[in-house]
C-alpha positions, 0 to 999 in steps of 0.5 A: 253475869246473866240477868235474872228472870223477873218472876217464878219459874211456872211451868204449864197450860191455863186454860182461860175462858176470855171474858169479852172487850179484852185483848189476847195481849191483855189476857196473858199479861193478866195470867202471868201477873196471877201466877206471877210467872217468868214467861207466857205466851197464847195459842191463837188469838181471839178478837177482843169481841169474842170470849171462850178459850183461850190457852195460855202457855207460861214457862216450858209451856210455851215450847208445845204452843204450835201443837195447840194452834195447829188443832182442831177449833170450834166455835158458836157464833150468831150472825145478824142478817141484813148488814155487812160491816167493815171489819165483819163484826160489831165494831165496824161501820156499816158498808153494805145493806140489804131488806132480804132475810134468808129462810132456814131452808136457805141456809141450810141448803148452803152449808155444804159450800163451806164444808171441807177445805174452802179458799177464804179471803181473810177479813181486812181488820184481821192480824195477818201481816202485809210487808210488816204491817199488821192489816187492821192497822193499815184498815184503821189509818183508812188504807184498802187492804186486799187479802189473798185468799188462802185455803182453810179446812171446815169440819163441820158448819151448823145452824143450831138456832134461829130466834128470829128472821134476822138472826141465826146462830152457827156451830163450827168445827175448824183447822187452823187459820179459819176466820169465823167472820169471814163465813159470816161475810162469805154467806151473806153476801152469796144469799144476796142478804149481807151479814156479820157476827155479833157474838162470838165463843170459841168451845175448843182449841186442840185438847182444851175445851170448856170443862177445864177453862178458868173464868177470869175473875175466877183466877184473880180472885185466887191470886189475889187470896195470897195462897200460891196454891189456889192459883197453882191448882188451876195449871195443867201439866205441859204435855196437856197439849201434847194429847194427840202424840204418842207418848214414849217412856224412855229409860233414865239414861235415854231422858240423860240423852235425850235432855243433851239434844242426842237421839236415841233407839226405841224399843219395841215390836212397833218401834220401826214403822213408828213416824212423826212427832212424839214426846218422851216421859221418863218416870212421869217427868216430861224430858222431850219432843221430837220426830219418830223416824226408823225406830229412833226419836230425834229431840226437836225441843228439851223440857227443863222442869226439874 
């Protein structure tokens, strides 16, 4: 007999606005537990240090995740001047000083260094894993961790804020795999002044931005009303995170096929040249995922949502 799910079968996108000093780990827990939800899962990790957006796939949901890690990512951040840290931010030691402040000019005049795709060594406190070790693990039991540098793409990077001569705020716009630490380090140490973050907020990740995040408090405060509807009213369908596809409306009978991991014929005068990923909805319920390739979509992944 198949063991039985602990939880309801909740399926969607909560997009959580991340209160600081908590885990990402500590964030979906804290999700689940509100909708009380069988399975949860996030779309990139924030630094317990950071806040902002943080969504959070729960059931048939968790199925569309890579699309919302793969998206485009911004940022606003501010970097104190005249000190690096072990793990770039506030809650390292400091490794490195320097009495130079760099002018607004300065700054500005290397901003187009990090535009475009870059190579950016990942900071050492960071969750890339080394033969099965998260590194931050192996840098808090004292042992040298040595990243290779990797490529990264950077949209945009701009000074929006200097309130004083050691402190500067940033606005970034970025791919996948981007440590805003790491541009903190990398400037500081090119302007010979040494650098780190000390307030960190993603704006966006993929489709979800700040105008439909949910505050933390917000959403236990609903869960704990004991009205499942005010908790429910804060979920996002799970196509929420599929924006950027094209959207094909099949047939019942092509959902009925394409819900057995069959591939099916689309119609239309564009149908032919149509390539990549896509999702099919048929009458306004979510059926599939998949490739678009010589006028068919092939299902990758196949929703169950009733």
């Amino acid at each position: 007999m198949a063991r039985r799910k602990k939880g309801n079968a909740v399926n969607g996108w909560l997009v959580l606005d991340k209160p600081i000093n908590m885990t990402s780990t500590q964030a979906v827990a804290a999700v689940r537990r509100a909708f009380n939800a069988q399975k949860a899962g996030h779309s990139g990790t924030l630094d317990p240090l950071a806040t902002g957006i943080l969504p959070i796939a729960l059931g048939e949901g968790t199925k569309t995740v890579s699309f919302a890690v793969d998206g485009e990512k911004a940022y606003r951040f501010t970097v104190r001047w005249g000190a690096e840290t072990e793990t770039d931010d506030t809650e390292g030691k400091i490794s490195k000083t320097s009495d130079n402040r760099p002018a607004r000019a300065d700054i500005e005049a290397l901003l187009p260094r990090f535009h475009g795709e870059i190579m950016q060594e990942p900071p050492a406190y960071s969750a890339i894993k080394i033969a099965g070790e998260r590194a931050y693990d192996l840098a808090r039991n004292g042992e040298t961790v040595v990243l290779e540098p990797r490529p990264v793409f950077i949209d945009s990077l701009t000074l929006v804020d200097m309130p004083d001569e050691a402190t500067s705020v940033f606005e970034a716009r970025c791919g996948k795999g981007t440590y805003v630490r790491a541009l903190a380090r990398d400037m500081g140490r090119i302007m010979g002044c040494y650098g780190h973050v000390i307030a960190l907020r993603r704006t966006q990740v993929g489709p979800f931005d700040e105008g439909r995040a949910v505050a933390m408090e917000t959403l236990l405060a609903a869960a704990e009303s004991g009205d499942p509807d005010e908790v429910l009213k804060y979920l996002l369908p799970v196509e929420s995170a599929l924006a950027d596809l094209p959207e094909l409306l099949v047939s019942q009978s092509d959902a009925a096929t394409l819900a057995r991991g069959q591939t099916v014929l689309i119609r239309g005068r564009d149908a032919p040249i149509m390539s990549g990923p896509a999702y099919a909805t048929s009458k306004g319920r979510l059926v599939a995922l998949g490739e678009l390739a010589k006028g068919a979509l092939h299902p990758t992944r196949v929703f169950n949502l009733g």
